[in-house]
C-alpha positions in Angstrom: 0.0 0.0 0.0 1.1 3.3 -0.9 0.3 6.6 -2.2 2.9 9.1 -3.8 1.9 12.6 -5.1 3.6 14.5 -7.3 2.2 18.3 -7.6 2.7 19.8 -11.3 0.9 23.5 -10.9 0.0 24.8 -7.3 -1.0 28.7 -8.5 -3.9 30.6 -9.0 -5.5 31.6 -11.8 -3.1 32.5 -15.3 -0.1 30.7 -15.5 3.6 32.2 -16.2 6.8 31.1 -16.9 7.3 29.6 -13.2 4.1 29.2 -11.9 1.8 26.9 -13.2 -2.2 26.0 -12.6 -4.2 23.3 -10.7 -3.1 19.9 -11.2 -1.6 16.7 -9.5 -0.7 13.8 -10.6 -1.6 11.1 -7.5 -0.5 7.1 -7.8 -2.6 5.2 -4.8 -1.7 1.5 -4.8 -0.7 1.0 -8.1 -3.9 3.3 -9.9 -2.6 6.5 -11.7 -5.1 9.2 -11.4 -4.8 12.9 -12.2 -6.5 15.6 -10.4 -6.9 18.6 -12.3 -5.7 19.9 -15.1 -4.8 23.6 -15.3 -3.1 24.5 -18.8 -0.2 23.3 -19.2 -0.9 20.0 -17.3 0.8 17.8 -20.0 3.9 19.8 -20.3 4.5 19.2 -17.0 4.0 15.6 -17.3 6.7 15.5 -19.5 9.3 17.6 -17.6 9.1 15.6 -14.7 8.8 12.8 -16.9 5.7 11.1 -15.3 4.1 8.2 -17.4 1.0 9.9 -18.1 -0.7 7.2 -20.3 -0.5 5.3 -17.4 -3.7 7.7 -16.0 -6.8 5.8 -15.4 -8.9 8.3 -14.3 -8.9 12.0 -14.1 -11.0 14.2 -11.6 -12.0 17.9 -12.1 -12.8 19.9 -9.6 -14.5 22.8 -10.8 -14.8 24.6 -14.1 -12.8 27.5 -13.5 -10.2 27.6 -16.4 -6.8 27.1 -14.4 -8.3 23.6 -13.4 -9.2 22.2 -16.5 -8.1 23.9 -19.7 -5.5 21.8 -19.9 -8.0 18.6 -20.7 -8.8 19.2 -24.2 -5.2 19.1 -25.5 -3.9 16.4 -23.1 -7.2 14.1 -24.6 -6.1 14.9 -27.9 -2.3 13.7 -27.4 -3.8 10.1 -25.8 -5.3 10.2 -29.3 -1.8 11.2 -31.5 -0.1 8.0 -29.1 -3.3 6.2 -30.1 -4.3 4.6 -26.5 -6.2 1.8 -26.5 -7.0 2.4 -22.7 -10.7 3.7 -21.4 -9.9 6.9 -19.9 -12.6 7.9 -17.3 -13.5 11.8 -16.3 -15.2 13.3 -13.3 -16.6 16.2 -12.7 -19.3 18.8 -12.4 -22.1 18.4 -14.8 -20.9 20.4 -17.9 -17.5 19.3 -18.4 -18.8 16.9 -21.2 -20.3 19.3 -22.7 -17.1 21.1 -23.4 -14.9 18.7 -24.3 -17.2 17.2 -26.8 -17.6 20.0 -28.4 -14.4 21.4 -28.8 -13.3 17.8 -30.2 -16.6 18.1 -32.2 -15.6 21.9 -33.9 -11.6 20.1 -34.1 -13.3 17.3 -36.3 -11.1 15.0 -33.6 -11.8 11.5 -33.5 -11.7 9.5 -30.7 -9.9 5.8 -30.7 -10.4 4.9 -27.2 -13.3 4.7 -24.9 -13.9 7.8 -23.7 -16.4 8.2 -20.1 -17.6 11.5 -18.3 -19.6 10.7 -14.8 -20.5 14.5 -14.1 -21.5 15.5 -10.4 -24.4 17.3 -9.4 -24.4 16.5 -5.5 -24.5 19.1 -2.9 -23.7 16.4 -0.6 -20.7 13.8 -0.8 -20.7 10.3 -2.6 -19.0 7.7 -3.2 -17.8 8.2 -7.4 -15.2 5.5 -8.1 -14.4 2.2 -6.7 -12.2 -0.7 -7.1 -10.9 -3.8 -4.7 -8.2 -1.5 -3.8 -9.1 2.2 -3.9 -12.1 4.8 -3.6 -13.2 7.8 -4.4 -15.7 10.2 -1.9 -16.5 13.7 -3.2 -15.6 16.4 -0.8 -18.6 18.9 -1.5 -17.2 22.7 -1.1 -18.2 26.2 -1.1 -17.6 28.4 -4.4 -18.2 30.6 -6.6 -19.0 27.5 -9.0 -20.4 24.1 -8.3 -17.2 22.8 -6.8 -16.0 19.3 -5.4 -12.9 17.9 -3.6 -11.8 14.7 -3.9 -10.9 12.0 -1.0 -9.4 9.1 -2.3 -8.9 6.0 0.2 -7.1 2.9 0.4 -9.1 0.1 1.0 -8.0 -2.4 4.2 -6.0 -5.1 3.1 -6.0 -8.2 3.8 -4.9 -10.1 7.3 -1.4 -10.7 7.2 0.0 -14.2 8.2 1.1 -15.2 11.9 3.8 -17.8 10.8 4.6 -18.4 14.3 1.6 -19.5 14.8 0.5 -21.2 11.5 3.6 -24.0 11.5 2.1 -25.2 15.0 -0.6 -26.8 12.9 0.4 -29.6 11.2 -3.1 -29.7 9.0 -2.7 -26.2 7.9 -1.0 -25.9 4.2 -0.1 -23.5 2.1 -3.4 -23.6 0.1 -5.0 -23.0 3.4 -3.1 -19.5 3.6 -5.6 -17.3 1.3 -8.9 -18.0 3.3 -6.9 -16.5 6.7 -5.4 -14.1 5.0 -9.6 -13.1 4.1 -10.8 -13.7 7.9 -12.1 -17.4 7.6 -11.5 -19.9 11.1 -9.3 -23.0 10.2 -11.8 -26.3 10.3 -9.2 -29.1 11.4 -10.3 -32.4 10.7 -11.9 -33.8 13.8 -14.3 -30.4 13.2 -12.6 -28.0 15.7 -11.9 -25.0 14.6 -9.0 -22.6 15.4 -10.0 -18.8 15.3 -8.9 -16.5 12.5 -7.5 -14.0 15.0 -5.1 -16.6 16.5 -3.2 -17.4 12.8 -3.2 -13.7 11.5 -2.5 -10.3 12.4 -4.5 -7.3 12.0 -4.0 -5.6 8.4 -2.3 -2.6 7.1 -4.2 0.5 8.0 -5.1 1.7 4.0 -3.8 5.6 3.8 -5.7 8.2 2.4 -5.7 11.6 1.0 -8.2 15.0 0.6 -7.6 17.5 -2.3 -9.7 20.5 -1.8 -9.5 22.2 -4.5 -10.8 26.4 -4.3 -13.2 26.7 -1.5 -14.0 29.2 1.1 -13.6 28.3 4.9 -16.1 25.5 5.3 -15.7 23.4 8.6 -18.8 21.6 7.3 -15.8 19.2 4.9 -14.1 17.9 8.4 -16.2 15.0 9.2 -15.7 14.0 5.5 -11.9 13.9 5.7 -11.7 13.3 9.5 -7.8 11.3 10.8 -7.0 11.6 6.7 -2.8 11.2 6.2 -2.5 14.2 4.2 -4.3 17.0 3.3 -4.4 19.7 0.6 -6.1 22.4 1.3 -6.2 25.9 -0.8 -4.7 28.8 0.6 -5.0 31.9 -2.0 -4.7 34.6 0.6 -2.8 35.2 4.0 -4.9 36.4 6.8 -4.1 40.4 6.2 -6.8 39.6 2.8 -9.8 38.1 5.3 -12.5 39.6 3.7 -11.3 39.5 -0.2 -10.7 35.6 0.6 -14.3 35.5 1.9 -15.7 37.9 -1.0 -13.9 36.0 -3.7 -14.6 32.5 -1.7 -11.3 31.5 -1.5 -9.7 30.7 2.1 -6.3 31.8 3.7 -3.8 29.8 4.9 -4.7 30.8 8.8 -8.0 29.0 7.6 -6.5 26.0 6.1 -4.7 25.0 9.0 -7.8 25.7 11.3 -9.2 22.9 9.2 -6.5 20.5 8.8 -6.1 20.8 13.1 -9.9 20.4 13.5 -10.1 17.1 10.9 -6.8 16.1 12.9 -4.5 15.4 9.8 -1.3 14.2 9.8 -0.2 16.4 7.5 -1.7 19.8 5.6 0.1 21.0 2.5 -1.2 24.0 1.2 -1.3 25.7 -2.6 -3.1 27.6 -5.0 -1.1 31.2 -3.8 -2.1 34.1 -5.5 0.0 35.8 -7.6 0.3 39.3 -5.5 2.5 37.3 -3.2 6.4 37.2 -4.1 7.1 35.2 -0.7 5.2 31.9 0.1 7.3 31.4 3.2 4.5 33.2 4.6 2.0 31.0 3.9 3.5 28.4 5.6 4.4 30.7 8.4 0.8 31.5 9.0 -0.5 28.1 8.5 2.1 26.9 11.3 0.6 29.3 13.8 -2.1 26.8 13.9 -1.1 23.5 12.5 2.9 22.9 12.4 2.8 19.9 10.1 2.2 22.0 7.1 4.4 22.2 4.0 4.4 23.8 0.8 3.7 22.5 -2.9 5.8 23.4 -5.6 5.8 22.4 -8.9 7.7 19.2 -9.4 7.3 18.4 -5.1 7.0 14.7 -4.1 5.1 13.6 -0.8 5.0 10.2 -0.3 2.9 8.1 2.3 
């Protein structure tokens, strides 16, 4: 189990030559999914030399340009490498509207399976799930419909008490797969030996919230309550209160009240505006409250 995040744009709104829009590129035992794609996305792909056919699935926040302008072109290179793989897209009703249509005008033809599953919810759901992995919405306050995205191992299975296991002689190796799902051993005169006795308990599964733009909104902590990491915009510092409320965006003061309230383990924060030449502050004033907080930066790794 494992989940490694690399960040390709963390800045609001237009990008320039070194700051770059909304998007994250997030591999959660062993599925590649991409959340976000500001302009630019693919060009960052590249530069940090990510394996972006690899993407599965790819989940939009909002459609505010510097999230998802980036989609059009980055469909239309899976179609110049010709990928043969589904490619799945969420978000808010509208985004296959757009993309349709722009490949529609572009006369672009499609050679893979191609599937929108647009969001209307006010409250969260569950949108994607797999043996391993899934998906919750993270329903958030905007000047747009807006979601977030929590995405969640899934428990694993029990792991194997050895020690235990080779003091019964009945017990073989094809016997190891039903404890390692929870079943009792049956030995042969019909006793049975408790699962809890032969295994161990499993690997917690990890998990991680993106919350894309969104004004303060303690109403998303239950929803990402004890998550492993946390991203959480921060446009503004605290001295911008009201334009952060006005323009629903939150501050990084604000961030960290969140991340300490859903008890995180760790808060990065993003999405600066650019009036601010020094993002040491944000993490300054995110620390006042919550002292596990980091920066992103285009081309950071965190890994859980």
């Amino acid at each position: 189990m494992s989940i490694n995040l690399t960040i390709l744009g963390c800045h609001s709104a237009t990008p320039r030559v070194n700051a770059h829009p909304t998007s994250q590129f997030l591999t959660i035992n062993n599925r590649t999914f991409l959340i976000d794609c500001g302009e630019g996305t693919q060009v960052q792909l590249r530069k940090f030399k990510l394996g972006f056919t690899k993407i599965q699935c790819i989940f939009i926040s909002h459609l505010h340009g510097d999230h998802y302008f980036g989609l059009i072109g980055l469909i239309s290179t899976f179609m110049l490498h010709k990928r043969n793989q589904e490619l799945h897209i969420y978000g808010p009703k509208g985004i296959k509207e757009v993309i349709i249509l722009q490949l529609k005008l572009s006369k672009t033809w499609i050679n893979f399976g191609l599937y929108f599953h647009e969001l209307t919810s006010k409250s969260s759901e569950l949108i994607y799930e797999d043996e391993k992995v899934e998906v919750h919405t993270i329903p958030l306050k905007h000047r747009v419909y807006t979601n977030g995205f929590l995405f969640k191992e899934k428990e694993g299975m029990r792991k194997l008490n050895m020690a235990k296991i080779i003091k019964q002689n009945e017990i073989d190796v094809c016997d190891y797969r039903n404890l390692q799902l929870g079943k009792d051993f049956i030995k042969e005169d019909g006793s049975l030996v408790k699962n809890d006795v032969l295994t161990l308990p499993p690997t917690q599964g990890k998990s991680y919230a993106f919350c894309s733009d969104t004004m303060y909104d303690e109403s998303i902590v239950p929803i990402i309550k004890n998550c492993d990491l946390l991203y959480h915009e921060t446009t503004f510092l605290k001295d911008l209160k009201e334009l952060a409320k006005t323009t629903m965006h939150s501050t990084a003061f604000e961030a960290a009240t969140i991340a300490k309230m859903a008890e995180a383990k760790q808060l990065i924060i993003g999405h600066f505006s650019s009036r601010y030449t020094n993002l040491n502050d944000f993490k300054q004033e995110a620390q006042e409250v919550f002292k596990n907080t980091a920066l992103t930066s285009a081309g950071k790794e965190f890994q859980l």
